[in-house]
Backbone bond lengths (Angstrom), bond angles and torsions (degrees), N, CA, C in turn:
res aa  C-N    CA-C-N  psi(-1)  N-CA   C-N-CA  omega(-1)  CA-C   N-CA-C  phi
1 X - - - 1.457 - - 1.529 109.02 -
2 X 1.399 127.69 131.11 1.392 122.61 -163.23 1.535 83.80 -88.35
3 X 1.546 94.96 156.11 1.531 122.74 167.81 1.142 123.45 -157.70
4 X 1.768 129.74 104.31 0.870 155.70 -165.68 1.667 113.38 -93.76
5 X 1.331 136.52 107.82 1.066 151.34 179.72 1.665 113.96 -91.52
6 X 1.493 151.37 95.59 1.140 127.90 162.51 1.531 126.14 -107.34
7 X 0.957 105.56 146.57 1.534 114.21 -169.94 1.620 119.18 -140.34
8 X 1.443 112.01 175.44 1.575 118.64 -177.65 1.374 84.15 97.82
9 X 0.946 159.20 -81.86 1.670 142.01 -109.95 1.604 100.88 -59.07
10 X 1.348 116.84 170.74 1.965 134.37 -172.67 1.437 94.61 169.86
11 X 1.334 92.53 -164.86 1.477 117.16 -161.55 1.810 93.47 -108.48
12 X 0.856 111.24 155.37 1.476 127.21 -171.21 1.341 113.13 -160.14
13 X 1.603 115.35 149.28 1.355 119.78 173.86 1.368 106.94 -91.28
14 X 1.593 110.88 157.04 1.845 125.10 167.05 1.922 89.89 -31.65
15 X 1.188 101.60 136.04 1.895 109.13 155.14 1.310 93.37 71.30
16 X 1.372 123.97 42.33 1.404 99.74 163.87 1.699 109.37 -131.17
17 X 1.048 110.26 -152.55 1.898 102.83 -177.44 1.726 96.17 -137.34
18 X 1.497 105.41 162.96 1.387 134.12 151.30 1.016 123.11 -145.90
19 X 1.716 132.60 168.25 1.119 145.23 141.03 1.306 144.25 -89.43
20 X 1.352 123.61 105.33 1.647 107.01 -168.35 2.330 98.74 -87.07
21 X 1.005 71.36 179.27 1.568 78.82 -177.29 1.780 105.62 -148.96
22 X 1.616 126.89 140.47 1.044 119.76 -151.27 1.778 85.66 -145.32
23 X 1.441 123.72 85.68 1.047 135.20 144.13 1.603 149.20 -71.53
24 X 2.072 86.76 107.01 1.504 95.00 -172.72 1.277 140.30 -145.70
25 X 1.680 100.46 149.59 1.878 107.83 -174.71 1.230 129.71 -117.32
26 X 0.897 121.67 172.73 1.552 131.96 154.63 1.436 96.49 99.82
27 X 1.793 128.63 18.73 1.122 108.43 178.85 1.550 103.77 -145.08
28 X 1.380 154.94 -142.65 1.361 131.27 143.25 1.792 92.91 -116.92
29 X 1.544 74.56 133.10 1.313 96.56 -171.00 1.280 111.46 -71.55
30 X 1.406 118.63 -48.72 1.814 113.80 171.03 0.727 138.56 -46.93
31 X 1.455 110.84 1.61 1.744 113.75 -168.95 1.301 112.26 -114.36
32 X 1.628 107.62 20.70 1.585 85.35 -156.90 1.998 83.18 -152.83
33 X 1.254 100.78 140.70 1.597 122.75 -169.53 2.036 84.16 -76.25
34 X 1.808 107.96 150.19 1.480 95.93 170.75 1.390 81.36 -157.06
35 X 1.566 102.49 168.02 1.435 140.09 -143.00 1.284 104.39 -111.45
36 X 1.171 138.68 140.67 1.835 139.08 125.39 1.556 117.34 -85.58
37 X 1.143 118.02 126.19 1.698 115.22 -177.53 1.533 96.20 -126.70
38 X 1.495 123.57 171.26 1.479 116.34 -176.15 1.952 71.77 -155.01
39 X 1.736 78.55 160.62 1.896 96.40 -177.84 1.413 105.80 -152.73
40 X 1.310 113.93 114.11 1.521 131.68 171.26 1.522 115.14 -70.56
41 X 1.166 139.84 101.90 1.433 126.45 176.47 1.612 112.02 -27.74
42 X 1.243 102.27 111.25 1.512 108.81 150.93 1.534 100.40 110.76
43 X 1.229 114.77 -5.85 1.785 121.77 -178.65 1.608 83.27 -125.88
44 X 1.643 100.16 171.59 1.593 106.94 -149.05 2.106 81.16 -115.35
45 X 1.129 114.37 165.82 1.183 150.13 -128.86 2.324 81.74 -92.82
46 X 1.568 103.98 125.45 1.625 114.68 -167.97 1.228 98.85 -106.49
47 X 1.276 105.07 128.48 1.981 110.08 164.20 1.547 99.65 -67.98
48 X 1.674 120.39 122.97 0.713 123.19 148.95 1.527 153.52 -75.07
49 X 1.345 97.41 -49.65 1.983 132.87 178.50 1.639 105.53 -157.44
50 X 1.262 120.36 127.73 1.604 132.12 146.75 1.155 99.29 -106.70
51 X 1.555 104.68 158.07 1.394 133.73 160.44 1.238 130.06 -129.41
52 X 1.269 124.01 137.50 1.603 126.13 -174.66 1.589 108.42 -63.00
53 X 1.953 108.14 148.65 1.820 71.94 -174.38 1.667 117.78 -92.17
54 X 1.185 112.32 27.45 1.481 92.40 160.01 1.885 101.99 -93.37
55 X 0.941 116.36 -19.55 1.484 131.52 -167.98 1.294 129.19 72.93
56 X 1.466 110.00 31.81 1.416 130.30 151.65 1.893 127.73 -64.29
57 X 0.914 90.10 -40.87 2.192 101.04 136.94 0.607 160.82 -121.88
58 X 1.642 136.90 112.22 1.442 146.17 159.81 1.109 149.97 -74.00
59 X 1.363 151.80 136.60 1.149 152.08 177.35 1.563 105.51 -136.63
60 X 1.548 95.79 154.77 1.472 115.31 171.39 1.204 120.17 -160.34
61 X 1.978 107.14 158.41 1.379 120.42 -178.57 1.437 115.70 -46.40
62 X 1.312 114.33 133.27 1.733 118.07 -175.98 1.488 105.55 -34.53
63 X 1.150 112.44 -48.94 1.521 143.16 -161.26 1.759 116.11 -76.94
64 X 1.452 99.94 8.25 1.719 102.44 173.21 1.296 93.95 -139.28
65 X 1.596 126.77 -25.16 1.639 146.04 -157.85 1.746 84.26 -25.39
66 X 1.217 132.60 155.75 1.942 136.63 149.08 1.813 95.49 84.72
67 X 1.505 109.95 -34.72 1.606 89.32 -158.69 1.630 106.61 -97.55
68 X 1.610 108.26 -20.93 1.487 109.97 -162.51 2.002 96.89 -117.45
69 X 1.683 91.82 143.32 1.609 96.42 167.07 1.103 125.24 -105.63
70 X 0.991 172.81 167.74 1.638 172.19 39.63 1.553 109.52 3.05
71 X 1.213 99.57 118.58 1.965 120.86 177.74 1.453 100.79 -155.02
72 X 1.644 100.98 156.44 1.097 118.62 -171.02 1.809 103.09 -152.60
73 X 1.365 112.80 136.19 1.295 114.19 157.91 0.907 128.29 -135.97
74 X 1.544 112.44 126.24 1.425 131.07 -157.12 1.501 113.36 -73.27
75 X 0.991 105.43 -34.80 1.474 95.50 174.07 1.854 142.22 -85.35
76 X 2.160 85.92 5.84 1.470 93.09 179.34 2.068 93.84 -102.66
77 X 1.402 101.63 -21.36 1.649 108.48 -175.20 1.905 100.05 86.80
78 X 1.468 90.70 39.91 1.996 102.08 178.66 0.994 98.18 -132.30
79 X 1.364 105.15 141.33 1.855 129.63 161.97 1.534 95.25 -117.29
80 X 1.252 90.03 152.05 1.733 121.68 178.38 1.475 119.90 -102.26
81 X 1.167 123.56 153.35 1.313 120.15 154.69 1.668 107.95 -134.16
82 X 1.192 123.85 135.42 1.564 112.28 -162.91 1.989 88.30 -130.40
83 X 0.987 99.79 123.56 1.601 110.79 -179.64 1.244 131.58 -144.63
84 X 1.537 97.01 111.36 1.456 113.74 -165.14 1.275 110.75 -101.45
85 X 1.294 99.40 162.10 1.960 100.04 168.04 1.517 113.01 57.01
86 X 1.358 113.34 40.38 1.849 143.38 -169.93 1.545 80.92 -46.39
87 X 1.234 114.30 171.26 1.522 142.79 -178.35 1.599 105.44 -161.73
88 X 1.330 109.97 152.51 1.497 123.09 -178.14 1.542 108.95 -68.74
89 X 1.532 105.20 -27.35 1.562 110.52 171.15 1.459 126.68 -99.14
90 X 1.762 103.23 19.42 1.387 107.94 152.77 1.812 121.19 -87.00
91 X 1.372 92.67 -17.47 1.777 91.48 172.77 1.255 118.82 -78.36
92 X 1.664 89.89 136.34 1.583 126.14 -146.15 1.603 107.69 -168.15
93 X 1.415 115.98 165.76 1.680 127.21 152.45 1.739 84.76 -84.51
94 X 1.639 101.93 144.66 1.298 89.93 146.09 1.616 95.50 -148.57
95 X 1.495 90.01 156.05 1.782 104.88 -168.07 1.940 103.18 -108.83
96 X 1.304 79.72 -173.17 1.860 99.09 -173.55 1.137 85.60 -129.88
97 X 1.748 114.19 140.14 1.463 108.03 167.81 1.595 88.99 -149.72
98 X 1.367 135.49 -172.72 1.037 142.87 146.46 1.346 128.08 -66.69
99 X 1.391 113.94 175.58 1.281 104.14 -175.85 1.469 116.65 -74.16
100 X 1.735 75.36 -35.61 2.188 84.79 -159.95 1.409 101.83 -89.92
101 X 1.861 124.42 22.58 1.662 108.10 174.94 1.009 101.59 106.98
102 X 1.145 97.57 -176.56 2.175 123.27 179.63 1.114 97.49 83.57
103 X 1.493 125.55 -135.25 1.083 161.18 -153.51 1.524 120.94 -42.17
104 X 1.352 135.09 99.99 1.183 126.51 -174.91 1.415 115.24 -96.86
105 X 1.160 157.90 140.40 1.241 168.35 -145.11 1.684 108.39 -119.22
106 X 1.383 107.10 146.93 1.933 104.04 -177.59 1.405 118.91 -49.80
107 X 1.630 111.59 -39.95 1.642 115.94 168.40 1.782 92.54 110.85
108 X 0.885 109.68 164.02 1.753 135.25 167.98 1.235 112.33 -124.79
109 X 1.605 133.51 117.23 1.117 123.03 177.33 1.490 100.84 -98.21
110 X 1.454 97.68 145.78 1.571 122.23 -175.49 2.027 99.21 -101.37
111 X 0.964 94.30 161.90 1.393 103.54 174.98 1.538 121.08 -170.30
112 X 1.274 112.48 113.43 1.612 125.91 -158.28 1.532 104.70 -118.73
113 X 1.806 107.42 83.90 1.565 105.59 -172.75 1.461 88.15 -137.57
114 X 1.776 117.75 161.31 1.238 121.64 176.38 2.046 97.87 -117.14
């Protein structure tokens, strides 16, 4: 049964950084490409970053492209999200999901206010 854990999120100032962290089981984790999504109350749920699952590829939302990383290590069953250069319009929940769907995770809310 997959189970997706995310964590790190707080409050943060404009220009600053965090780490989310995306802890997971019940499935093999190496085999499988996974997601960062973020969700604004009242607008529906943003692809942020996927990663290939060895994590030799990445992509990201136009709208984080330079500031945010995507990593994963396979041998703890964690994905990363590393985010720099925060903006007030990065606050959000943002979750870990897979690539191919299912399973949504409780989320970490981020919050980027001075």
């Amino acid at each position: 049964q997959v189970h997706l854990v995310e964590s790190g999120g707080g409050l943060v100032q404009p220009g600053g950084s965090l780490r989310l962290s995306c802890a997971a089981s019940g499935f093999t984790f190496s085999m499988y490409a996974m997601t960062w999504y973020r969700q604004v109350p009242g607008k529906e749920r943003e692809l942020v970053a996927t990663i290939s699952s060895s994590g030799g590829s990445t992509n990201y939302a136009e709208s984080v492209e330079g500031r945010f990383t995507i990593s994963r290590d396979n041998a703890k069953n964690t994905m990363y999200l590393q985010m720099n250069s925060l903006k007030p319009d990065d606050t959000a929940v943002y979750y870990c999901r897979l690539a191919s769907g299912g399973y949504w995770g409780q989320g970490t809310q981020v919050t980027v206010s001075s």
